[in-house]
C-alpha positions as CSV (number, residue, x, y, z in Angstrom):
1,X,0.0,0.0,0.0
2,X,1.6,3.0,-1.2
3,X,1.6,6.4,1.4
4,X,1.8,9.6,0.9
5,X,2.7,13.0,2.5
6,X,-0.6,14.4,3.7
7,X,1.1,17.7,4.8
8,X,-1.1,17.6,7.8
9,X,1.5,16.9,11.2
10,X,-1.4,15.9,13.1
11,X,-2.5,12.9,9.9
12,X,1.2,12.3,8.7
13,X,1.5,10.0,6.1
14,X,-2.0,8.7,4.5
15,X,-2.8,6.3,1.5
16,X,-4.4,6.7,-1.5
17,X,-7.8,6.2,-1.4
18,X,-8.0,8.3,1.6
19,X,-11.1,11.1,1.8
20,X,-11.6,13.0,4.9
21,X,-13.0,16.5,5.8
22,X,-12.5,19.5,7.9
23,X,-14.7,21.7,10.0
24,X,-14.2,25.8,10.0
25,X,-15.1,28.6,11.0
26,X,-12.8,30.9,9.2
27,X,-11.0,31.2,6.1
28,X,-7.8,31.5,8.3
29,X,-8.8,27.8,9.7
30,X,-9.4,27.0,5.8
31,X,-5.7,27.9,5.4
32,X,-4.3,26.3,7.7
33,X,-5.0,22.7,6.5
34,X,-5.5,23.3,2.9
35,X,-1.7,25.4,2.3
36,X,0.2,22.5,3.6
37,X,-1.9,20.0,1.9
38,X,-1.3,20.9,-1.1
39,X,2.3,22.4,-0.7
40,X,3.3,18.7,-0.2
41,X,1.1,17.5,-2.9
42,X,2.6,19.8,-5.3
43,X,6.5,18.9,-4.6
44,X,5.5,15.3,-4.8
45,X,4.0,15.3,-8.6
46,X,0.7,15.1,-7.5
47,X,-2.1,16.8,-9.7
48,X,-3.7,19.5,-7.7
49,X,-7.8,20.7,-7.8
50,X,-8.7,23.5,-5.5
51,X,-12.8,24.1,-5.1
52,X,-13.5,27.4,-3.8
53,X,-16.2,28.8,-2.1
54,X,-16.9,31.4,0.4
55,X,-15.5,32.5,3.0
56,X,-11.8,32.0,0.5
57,X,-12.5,32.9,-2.9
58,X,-9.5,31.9,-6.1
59,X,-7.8,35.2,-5.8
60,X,-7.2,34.6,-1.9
61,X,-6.1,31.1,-2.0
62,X,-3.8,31.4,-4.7
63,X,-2.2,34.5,-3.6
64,X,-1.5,32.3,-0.3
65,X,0.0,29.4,-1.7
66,X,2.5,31.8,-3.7
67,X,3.3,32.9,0.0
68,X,3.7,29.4,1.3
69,X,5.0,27.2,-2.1
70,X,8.2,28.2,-3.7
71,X,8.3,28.6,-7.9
72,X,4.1,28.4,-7.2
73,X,3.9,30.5,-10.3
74,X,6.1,27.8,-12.4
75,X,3.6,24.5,-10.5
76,X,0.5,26.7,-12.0
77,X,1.9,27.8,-15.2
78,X,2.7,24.3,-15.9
79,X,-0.8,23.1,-15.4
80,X,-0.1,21.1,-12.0
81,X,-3.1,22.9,-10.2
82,X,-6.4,24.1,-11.0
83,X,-8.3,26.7,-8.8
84,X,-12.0,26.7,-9.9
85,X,-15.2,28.2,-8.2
86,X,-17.7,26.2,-7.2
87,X,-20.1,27.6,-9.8
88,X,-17.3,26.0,-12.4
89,X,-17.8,22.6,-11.1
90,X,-20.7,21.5,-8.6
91,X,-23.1,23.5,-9.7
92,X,-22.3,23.9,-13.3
93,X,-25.3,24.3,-15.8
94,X,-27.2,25.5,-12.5
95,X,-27.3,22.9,-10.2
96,X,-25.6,20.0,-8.4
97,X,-25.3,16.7,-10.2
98,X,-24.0,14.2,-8.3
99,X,-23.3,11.6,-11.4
100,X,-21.4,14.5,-13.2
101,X,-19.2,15.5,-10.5
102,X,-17.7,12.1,-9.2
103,X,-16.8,11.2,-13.0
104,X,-15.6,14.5,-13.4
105,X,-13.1,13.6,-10.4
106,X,-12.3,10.8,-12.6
107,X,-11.8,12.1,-15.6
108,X,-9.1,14.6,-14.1
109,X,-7.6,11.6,-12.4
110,X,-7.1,9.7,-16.0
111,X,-6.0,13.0,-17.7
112,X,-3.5,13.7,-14.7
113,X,-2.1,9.9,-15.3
114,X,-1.2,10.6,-18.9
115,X,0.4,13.5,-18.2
116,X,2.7,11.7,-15.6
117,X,1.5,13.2,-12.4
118,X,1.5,10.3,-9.7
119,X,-2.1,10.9,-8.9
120,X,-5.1,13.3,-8.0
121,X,-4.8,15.9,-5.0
122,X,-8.1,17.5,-4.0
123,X,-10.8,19.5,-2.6
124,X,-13.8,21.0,-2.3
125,X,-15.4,23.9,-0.3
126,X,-19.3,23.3,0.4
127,X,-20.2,26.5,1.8
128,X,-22.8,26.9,-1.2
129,X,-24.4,24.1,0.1
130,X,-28.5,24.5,0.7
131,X,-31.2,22.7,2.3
132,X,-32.5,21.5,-0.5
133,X,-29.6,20.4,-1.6
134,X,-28.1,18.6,1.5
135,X,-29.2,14.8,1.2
136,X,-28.1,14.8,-2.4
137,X,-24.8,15.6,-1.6
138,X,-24.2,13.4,1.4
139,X,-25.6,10.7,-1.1
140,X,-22.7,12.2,-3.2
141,X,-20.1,11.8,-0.4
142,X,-21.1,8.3,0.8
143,X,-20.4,7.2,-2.9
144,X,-17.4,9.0,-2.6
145,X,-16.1,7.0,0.4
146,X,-17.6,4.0,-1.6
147,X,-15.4,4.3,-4.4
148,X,-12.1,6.5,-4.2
149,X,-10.2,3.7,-2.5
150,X,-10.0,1.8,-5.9
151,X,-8.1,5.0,-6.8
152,X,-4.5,7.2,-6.7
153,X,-6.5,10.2,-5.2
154,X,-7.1,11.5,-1.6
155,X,-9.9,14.2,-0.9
156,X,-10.4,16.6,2.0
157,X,-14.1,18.1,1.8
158,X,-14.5,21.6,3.8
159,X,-17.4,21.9,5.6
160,X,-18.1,25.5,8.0
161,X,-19.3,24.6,11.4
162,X,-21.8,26.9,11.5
163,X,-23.7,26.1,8.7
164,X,-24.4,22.9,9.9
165,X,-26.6,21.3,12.9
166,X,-25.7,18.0,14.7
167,X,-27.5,15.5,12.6
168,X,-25.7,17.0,9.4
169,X,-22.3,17.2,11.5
170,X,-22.7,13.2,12.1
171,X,-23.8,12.9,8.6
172,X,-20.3,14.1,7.0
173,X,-18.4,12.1,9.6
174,X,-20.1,9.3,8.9
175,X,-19.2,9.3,5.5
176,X,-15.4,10.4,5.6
177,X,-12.3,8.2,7.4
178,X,-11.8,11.1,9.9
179,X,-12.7,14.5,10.6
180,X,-10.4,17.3,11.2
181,X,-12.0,20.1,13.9
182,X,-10.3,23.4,15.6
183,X,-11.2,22.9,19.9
184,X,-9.6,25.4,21.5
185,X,-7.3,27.0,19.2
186,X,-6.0,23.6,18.6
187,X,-6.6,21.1,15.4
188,X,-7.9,17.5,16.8
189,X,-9.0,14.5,14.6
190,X,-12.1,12.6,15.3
191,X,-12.8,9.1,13.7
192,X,-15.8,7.0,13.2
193,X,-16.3,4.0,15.2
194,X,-16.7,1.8,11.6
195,X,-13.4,3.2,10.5
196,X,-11.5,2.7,13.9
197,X,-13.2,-0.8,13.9
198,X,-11.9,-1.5,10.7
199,X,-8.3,-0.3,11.2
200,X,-8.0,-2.4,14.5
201,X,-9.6,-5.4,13.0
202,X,-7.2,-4.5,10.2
203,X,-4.3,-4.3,11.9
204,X,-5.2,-7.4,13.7
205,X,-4.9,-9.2,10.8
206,X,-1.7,-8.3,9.4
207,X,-0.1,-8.9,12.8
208,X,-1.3,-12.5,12.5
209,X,-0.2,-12.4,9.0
210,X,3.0,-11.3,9.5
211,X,3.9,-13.9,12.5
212,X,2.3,-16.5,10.1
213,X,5.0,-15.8,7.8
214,X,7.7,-15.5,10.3
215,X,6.9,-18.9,11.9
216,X,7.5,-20.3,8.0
217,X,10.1,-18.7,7.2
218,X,12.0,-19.8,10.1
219,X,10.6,-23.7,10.0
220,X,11.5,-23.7,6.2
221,X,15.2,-22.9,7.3
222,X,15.5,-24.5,10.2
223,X,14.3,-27.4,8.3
224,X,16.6,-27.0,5.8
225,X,19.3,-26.4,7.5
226,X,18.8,-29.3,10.0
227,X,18.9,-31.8,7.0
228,X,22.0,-30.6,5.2
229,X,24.3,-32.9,7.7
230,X,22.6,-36.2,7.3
231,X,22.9,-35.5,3.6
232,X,25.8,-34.7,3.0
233,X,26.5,-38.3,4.8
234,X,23.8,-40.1,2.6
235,X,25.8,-38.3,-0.2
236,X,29.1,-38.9,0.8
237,X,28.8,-42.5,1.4
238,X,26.7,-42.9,-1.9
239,X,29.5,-42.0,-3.6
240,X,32.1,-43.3,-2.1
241,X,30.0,-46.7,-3.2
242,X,30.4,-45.9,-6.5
243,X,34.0,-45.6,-6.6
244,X,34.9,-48.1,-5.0
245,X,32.4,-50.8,-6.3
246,X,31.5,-49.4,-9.7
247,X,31.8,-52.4,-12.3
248,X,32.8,-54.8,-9.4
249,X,28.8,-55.7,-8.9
250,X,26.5,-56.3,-11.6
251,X,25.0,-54.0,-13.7
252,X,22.0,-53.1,-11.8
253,X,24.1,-52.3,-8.7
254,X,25.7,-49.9,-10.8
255,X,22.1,-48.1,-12.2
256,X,20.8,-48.5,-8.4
257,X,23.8,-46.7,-6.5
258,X,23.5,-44.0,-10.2
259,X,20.1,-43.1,-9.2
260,X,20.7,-43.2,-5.6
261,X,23.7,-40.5,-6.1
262,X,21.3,-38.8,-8.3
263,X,19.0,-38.2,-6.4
264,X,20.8,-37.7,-3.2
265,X,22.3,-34.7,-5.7
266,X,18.9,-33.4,-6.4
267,X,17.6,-33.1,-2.6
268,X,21.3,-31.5,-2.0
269,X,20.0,-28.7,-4.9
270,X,16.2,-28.4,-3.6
271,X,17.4,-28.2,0.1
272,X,19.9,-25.0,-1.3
273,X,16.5,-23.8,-3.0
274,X,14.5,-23.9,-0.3
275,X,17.0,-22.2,2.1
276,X,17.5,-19.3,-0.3
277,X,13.6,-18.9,-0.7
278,X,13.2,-18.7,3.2
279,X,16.1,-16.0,3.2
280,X,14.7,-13.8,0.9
281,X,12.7,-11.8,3.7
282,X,15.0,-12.9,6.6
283,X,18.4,-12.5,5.3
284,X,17.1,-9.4,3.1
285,X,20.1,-6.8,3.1
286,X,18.6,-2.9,3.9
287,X,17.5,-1.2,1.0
288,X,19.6,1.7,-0.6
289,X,19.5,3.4,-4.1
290,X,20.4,0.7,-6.5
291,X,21.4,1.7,-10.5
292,X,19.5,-1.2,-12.0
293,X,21.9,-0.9,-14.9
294,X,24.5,-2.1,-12.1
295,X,22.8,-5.8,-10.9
296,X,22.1,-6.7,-14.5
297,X,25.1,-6.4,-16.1
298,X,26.4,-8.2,-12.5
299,X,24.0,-11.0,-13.2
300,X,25.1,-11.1,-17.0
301,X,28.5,-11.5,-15.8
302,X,27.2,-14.7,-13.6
303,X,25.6,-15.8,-16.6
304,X,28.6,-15.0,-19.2
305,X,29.5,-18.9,-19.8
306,X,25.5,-20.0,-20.6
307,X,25.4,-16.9,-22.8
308,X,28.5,-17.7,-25.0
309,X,27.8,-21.5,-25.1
310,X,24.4,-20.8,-26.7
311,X,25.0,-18.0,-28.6
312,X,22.6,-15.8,-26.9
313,X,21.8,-12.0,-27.8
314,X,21.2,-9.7,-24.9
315,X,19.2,-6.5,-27.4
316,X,20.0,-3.4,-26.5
317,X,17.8,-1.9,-24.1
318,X,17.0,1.7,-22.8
319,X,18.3,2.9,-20.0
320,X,17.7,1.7,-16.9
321,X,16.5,3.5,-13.6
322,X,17.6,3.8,-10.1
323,X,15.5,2.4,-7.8
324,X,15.7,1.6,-3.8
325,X,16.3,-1.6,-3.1
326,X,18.5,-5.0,-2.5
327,X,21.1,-4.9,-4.9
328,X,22.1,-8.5,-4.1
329,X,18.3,-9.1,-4.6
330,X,18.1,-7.2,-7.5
331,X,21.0,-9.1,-9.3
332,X,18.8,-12.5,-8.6
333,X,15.9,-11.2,-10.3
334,X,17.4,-10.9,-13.2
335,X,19.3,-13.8,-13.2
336,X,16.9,-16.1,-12.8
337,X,14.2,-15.0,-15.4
338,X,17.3,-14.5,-18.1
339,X,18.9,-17.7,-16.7
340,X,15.2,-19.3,-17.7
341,X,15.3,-17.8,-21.2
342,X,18.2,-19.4,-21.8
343,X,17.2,-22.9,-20.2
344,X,13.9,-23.3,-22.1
345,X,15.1,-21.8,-25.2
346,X,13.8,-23.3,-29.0
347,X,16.0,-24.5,-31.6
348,X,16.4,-20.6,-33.0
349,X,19.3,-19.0,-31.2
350,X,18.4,-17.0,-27.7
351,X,17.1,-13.4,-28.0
352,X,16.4,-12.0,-25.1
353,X,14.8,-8.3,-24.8
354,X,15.1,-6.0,-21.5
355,X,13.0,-2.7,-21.3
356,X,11.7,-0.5,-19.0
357,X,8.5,2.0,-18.9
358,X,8.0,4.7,-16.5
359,X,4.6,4.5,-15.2
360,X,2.4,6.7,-12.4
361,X,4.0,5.1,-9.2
362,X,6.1,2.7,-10.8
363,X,9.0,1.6,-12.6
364,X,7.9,-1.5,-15.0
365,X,10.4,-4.5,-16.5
366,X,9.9,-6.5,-19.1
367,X,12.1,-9.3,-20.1
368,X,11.3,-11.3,-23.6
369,X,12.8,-13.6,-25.3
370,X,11.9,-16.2,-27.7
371,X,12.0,-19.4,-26.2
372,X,9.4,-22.5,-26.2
373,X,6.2,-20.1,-24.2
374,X,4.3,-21.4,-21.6
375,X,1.0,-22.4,-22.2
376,X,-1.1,-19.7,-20.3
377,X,-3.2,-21.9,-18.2
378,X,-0.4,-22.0,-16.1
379,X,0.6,-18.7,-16.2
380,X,0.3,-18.0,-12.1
381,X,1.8,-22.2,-11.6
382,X,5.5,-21.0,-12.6
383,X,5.8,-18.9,-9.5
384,X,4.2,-21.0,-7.0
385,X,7.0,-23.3,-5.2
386,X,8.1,-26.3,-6.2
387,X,5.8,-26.4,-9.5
388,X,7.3,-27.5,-12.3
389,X,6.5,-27.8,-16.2
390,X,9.1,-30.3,-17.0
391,X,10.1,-33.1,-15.8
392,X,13.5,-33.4,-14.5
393,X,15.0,-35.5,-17.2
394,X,14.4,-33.2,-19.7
395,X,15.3,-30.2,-18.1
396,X,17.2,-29.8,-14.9
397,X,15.9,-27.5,-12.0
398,X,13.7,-28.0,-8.4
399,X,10.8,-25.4,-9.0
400,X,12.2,-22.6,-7.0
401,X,13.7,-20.1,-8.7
402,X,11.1,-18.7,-9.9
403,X,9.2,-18.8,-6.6
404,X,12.1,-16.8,-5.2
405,X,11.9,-14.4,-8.1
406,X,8.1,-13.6,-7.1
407,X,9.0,-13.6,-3.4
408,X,11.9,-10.4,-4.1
409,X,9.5,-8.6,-6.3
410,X,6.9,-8.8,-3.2
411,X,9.9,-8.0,-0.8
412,X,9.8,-4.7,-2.8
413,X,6.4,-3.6,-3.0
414,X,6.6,-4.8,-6.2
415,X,4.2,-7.3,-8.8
416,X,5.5,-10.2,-11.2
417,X,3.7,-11.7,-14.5
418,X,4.0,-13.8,-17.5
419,X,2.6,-13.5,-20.7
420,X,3.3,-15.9,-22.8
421,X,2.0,-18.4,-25.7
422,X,3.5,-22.4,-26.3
423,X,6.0,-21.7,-29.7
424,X,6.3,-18.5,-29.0
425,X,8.1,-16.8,-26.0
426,X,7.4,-15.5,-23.3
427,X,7.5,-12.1,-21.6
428,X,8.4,-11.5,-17.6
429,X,6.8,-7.9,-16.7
430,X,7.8,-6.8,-12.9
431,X,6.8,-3.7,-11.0
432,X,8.8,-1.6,-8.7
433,X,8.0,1.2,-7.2
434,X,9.5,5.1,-8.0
């Protein structure tokens, strides 16, 4: 879950998805939230939408943010924020329609993607708020809180204190996360019960989660690690066997003690595996700024005897970004999803084809080459542990490195795909985040 800089000391970092309000009685209390709101939002390529209403009209609000913002004049010339009266946008064409306004909100959202802003900044004064129009508009707001989760945009709605009466007061904190209200001279934050329910219950969960994953994590190498030494005896002795009795017993002593070598060999490699997959989160190195150029020529390097012997072409690629992360990590990744190219390659000699696209909040890889395809039915199978496609006498492996590849990509906030067709290559896309 990505957070952002609310701007607001007393909220601190939010998601997106988050919608709130604040209650005033002045335009000064109006200023006070809504200048650091979107000062942060504006230094953090966030699109920007100011509605204004009274008691702060345009003029005032923009000549305070040039106060507060440096280079404002160069964030509005640009297009980064729109000021517009509420006659421009909840009431255009003479009245409110609630339809009209929430896709507008999406529609800006979408245009503010393109444009490569991270995602949607706003508010929206409702001082011009009537009667007549009040249950309309909290219909307006609980669809609101319904639906802006499912996307990059937070929204603080500014209601004056004085305009409304205690059923309307519960009415707007019913439908936001929190409320933000001025008690002596001091801003406080007041939550519903559903929304503190939901964040305890919530939290709860990921607790339970996490020590889940702890508890496997430290079976899977305590397991692991625990089996190594009667292994390596099993193994030892094995082949000490075979030296010393090869050809001296008949001919299916010699295929028995074969297989039993072999396969002491493969639990040897799938022990190894399953070690490094239980490491990934618990021998993790801290993240730091990683050139991504850096790990993959690193992991080409690893790979420079595979890549000669099979006459593999690495094409060109754009450049790479910087992104923060496990270096060590990142030079698996691309090992193992190049090392795979190369292992279930076709008859045609190896192309292999690394790219990058800068997206909204993330950085996204793609590696193609042109290899024998996976058959997309078991598209999600490759990553999942221990699956395999191929039996191990046609192609060598235990099932894990692509399970370990999946598990760093999550390590980093990150997601991990295959498209692919049988005869015809596949692609790995992965997501990091900027």
């Amino acid at each position: 879950m990505e957070l952002r800089k609310s701007g607001i000391n007393l909220i601190g970092n939010v998601p997106w998805g988050t919608h709130f309000c604040q209650f005033y009685e002045t335009k000064d209390d109006l200023k006070d939230i809504l200048i650091p709101y979107f000062k942060v939002g504006l230094e953090n390529n966030e699109y920007c939408m100011l509605i204004t209403a009274d008691p702060l009209s345009s003029l005032e609000i923009k000549e305070a943010l040039k106060k507060a913002v440096p280079d404002f004049d160069g964030y509005y010339q640009e297009g980064q924020i729109e000021i517009l009266s509420y006659t421009e946008w909840y009431t255009k064409g003479g009245s409110f329609d609630s339809d009209r306004v929430l896709n507008g909100w999406i529609e800006k959202l979408d245009q503010a993607l393109e444009k490569g802003y991270d995602g949607l900044r706003l508010t929206g004064n409702t001082f011009w708020l009537e009667k007549e129009d009040w249950k309309d508009f909290v219909d307006y707001e609980e669809a609101v809180d319904t639906v802006i989760g499912q996307y990059q945009m937070m929204a603080l709605c500014t209601y004056c204190l004085e305009k409304c009466n205690a059923a309307e007061v519960i009415d707007v904190v019913n439908n936001h996360e929190f409320a933000l209200i001025k008690r002596k001279e001091k801003w406080e934050l007041i939550e519903t019960t559903e929304h503190k329910r939901t964040e305890e219950e919530l939290i709860n969960a990921m607790e339970k989660i996490q020590k889940s994953n702890h508890d496997l994590e430290q079976f899977a190498y305590v397991a692991s690690h625990d089996l190594q030494e009667p292994l390596r005896m099993i193994s030892s002795f094995l082949q000490l066997l075979q030296r010393r009795y090869e050809g001296q017993l008949d001919s299916d002593a010699d295929e028995f003690i074969g297989y039993a070598v072999d396969g002491a060999q493969r639990m040897h490699d799938l022990i190894n595996d399953l070690l490094e997959f239980s490491r990934v989160t618990t021998k993790g190195k801290k993240f730091e700024d990683v050139n991504m150029e850096e790990p993959l020529e690193n992991a080409l390097t690893n790979l420079k005897l595979s890549i000669e012997e099979n006459n593999v072409a690495i094409v060109p690629k754009n450049s790479l970004p910087t992104i923060n992360g496990d270096y060590s990590q990142m030079t698996q990744l691309f090992q193992n999803i190049i090392g795979n190219a190369i292992k279930y390659r076709s008859s045609d000699p190896p192309q292999i084809h690394i790219s990058v696209t800068n997206e909204a909040n993330n950085w996204l890889f793609s590696i193609k080459d042109n290899g024998l395809g996976i058959d997309p039915k078991y598209a999600d199978n490759v990553f999942k542990i221990f699956r395999r496609l191929h039996s191990n006498s046609e192609y060598e492996g235990t099932g894990v490195g692509l399970a370990i590849t999946k598990r760093i990509v999550e390590r980093h906030n990150g997601q991990i795909w295959v498209e692919s067709e049988p005869g015809n290559g596949s692609t790995f896309y992965f997501t990091l985040p900027k």
